[in-house]
C-alpha positions in Angstrom: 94.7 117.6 61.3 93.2 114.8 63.2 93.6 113.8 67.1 93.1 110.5 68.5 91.9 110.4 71.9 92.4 107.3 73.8 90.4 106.9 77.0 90.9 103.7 78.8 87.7 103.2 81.3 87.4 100.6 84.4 84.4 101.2 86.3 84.0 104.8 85.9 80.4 105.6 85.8 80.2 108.7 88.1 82.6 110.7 86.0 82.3 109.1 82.3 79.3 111.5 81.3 80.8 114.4 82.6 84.7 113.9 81.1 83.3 113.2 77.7 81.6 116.2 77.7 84.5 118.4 78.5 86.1 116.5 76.0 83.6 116.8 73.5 83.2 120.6 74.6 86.7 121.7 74.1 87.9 124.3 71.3 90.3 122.7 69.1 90.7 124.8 66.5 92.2 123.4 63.0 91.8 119.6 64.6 89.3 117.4 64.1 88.9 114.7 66.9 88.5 110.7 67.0 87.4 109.5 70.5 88.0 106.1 70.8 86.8 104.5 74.3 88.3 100.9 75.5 86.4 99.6 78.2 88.5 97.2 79.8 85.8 95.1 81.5 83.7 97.4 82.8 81.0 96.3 85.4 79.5 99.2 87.0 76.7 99.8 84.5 78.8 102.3 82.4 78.7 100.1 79.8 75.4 101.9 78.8 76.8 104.9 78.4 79.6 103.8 76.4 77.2 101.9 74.3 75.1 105.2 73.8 78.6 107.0 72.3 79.1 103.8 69.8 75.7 104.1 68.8 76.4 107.6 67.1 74.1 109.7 70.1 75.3 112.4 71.8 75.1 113.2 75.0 72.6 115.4 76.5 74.0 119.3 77.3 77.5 118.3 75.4 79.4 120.6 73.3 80.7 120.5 69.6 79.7 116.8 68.3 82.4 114.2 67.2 83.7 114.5 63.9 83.9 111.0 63.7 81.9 108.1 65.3 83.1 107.3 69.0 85.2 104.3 68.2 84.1 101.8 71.5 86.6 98.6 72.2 85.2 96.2 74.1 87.5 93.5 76.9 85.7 91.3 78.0 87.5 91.2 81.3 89.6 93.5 83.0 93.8 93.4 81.6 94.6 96.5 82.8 95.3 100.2 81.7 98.8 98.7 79.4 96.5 96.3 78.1 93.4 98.4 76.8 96.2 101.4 75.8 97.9 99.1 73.5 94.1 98.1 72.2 93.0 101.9 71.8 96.3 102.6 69.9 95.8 99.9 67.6 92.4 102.0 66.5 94.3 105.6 66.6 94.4 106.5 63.5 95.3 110.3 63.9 98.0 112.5 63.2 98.3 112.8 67.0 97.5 110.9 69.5 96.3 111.8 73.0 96.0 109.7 76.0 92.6 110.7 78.7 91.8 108.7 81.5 87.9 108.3 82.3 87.9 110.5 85.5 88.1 114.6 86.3 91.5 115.0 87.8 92.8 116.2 84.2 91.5 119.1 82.5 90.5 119.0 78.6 90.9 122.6 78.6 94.8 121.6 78.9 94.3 120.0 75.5 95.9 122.6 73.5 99.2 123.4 75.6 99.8 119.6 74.9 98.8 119.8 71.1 100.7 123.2 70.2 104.6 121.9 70.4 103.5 119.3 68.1 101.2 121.4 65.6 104.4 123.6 65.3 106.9 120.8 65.1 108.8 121.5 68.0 108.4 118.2 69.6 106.7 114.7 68.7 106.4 113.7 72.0 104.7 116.3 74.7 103.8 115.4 78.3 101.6 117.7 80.6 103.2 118.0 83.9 101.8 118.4 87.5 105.1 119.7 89.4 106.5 121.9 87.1 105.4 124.3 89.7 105.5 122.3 92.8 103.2 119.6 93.7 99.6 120.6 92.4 96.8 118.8 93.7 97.8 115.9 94.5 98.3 114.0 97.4 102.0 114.3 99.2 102.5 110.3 98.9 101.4 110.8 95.5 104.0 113.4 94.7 106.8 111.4 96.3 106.4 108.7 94.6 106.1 109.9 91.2 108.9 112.7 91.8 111.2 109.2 92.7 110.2 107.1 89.4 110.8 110.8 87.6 114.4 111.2 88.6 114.7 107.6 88.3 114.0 107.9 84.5 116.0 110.9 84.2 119.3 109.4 85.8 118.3 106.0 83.3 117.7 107.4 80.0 119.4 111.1 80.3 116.8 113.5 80.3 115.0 115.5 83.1 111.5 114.8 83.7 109.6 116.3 86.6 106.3 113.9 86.0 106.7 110.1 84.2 103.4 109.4 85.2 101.6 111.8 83.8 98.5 110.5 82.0 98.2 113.4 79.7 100.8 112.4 76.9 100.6 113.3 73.6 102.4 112.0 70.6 102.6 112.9 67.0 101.5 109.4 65.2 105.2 108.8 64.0 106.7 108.8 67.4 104.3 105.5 68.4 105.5 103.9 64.8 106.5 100.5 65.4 106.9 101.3 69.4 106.5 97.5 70.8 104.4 97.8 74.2 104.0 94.8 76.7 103.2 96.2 79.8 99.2 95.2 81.1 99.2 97.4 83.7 100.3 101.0 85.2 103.9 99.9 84.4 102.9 101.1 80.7 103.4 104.6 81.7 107.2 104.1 82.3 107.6 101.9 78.8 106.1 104.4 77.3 109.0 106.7 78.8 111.9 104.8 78.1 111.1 103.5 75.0 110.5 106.8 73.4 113.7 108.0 75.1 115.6 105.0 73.8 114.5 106.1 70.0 116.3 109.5 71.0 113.2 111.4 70.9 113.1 114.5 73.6 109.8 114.9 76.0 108.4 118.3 76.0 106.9 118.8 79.1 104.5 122.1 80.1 102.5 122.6 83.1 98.6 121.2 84.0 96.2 122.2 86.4 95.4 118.7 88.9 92.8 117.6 91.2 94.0 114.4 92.4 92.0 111.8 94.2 92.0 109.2 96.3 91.3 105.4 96.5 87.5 105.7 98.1 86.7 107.8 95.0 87.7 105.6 92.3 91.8 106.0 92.1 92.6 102.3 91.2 96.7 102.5 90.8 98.7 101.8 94.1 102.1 102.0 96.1 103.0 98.6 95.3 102.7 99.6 91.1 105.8 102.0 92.0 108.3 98.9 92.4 106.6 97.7 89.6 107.1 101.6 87.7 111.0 100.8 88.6 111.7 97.5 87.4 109.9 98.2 84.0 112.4 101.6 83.7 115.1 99.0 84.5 114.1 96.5 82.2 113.3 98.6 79.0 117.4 100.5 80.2 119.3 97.1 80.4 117.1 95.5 77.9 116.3 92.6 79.8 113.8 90.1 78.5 110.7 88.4 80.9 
């Protein structure tokens, strides 16, 4: 079995050495793994590192080596996480796909709660929540407003979600077949809810260690991307067209 890990990166140069070693580190047992890196414009030097990973060398103190060469996409400018998802998707080429974002607040070591239920074939489509059991690590303003877009997507498309906007998603390859996304921005986590809850597929959702942060260490989504979170979820219900 292959995984396809697609890690989205904007300026992340103090953590992108140290996440791709925990995801390079982690024991998958009976996968084989395909990082692919989109580096959505990147201009805080990172770009070296990233260009180290193309270049087939490892980095220094890392764990098991990729079985495959680190796939790197390359914007130009900065589009936005919808943008370089849809671009790191297009390169997937797994049996399952996994989504990572380029900082610590998830854990790798999760990795296999979110790959089990699809190994087994209980579910295509597993999300890792952080409020299962209550509100993690992450900031109250933080939990409000994803626990609102959550039961917001719930009461839309019929089934209860404690965390939408989780980044750890996992999908098995067939569930992303043919799945149209537009969304440039945050708003892609919400299309990717409802349109995978429009195909009648069911989210399987287990619990995730957290360590949220905050804007003066790098956390780049905002308040005003809930409104935009909502009218996406209304959008992709009502199929309306923009």
């Amino acid at each position: 079995m292959l995984l396809s890990i697609v890690m989205p990166v904007y300026n992340e140069k103090p953590y992108l050495r140290r996440i791709v070693d925990r995801v390079q580190a982690i024991d998958l047992t009976g996968w084989e793994r395909q990082l692919i890196i989109v580096d959505d414009g990147s201009d805080d030097g990172g770009e070296a590192i990233m260009d180290q990973l193309a270049g087939g060398h490892g980095l220094e103190g890392a764990g098991k080596p990729f079985e495959r060469p680190v796939t790197l996409i390359r914007h130009r400018r900065n589009k936005g996480k919808g943008a370089a998802l849809r671009s790191g998707l297009a390169a997937a080429v797994g049996d399952a796909v996994l989504i990572q974002d380029a900082d610590l607040e998830y854990d790798p070591a999760d990795y296999p709660a979110l790959l089990e239920p699809i190994a087994q074939g209980r579910a295509m489509v597993v999300y890792c929540s952080r409020f299962l059991h209550g509100r993690a690590g992450a900031p109250p303003h933080q939990w409000l407003a994803n626990r609102l877009l959550s039961l917001c997507a719930s009461a839309l498309f019929g089934q209860r979600l404690s965390d939408m906007e989780t980044c750890y998603k996992a999908f098995d390859r067939r569930a992303l077949a043919g799945l149209e996304l537009t969304a440039n921005g945050f708003e892609v986590e919400p299309e990717l809810t409802a349109k995978v809850l429009r195909r009648g597929l069911r989210i399987h959702e287990t619990p995730i260690s957290y360590q949220g942060r905050r804007a003066r260490h790098g956390k780049k989504i905002r308040w005003t991307d809930a409104f935009k979170a909502l009218a996406m979820l209304l959008r992709c219900r009502f199929n309306i067209k923009v």
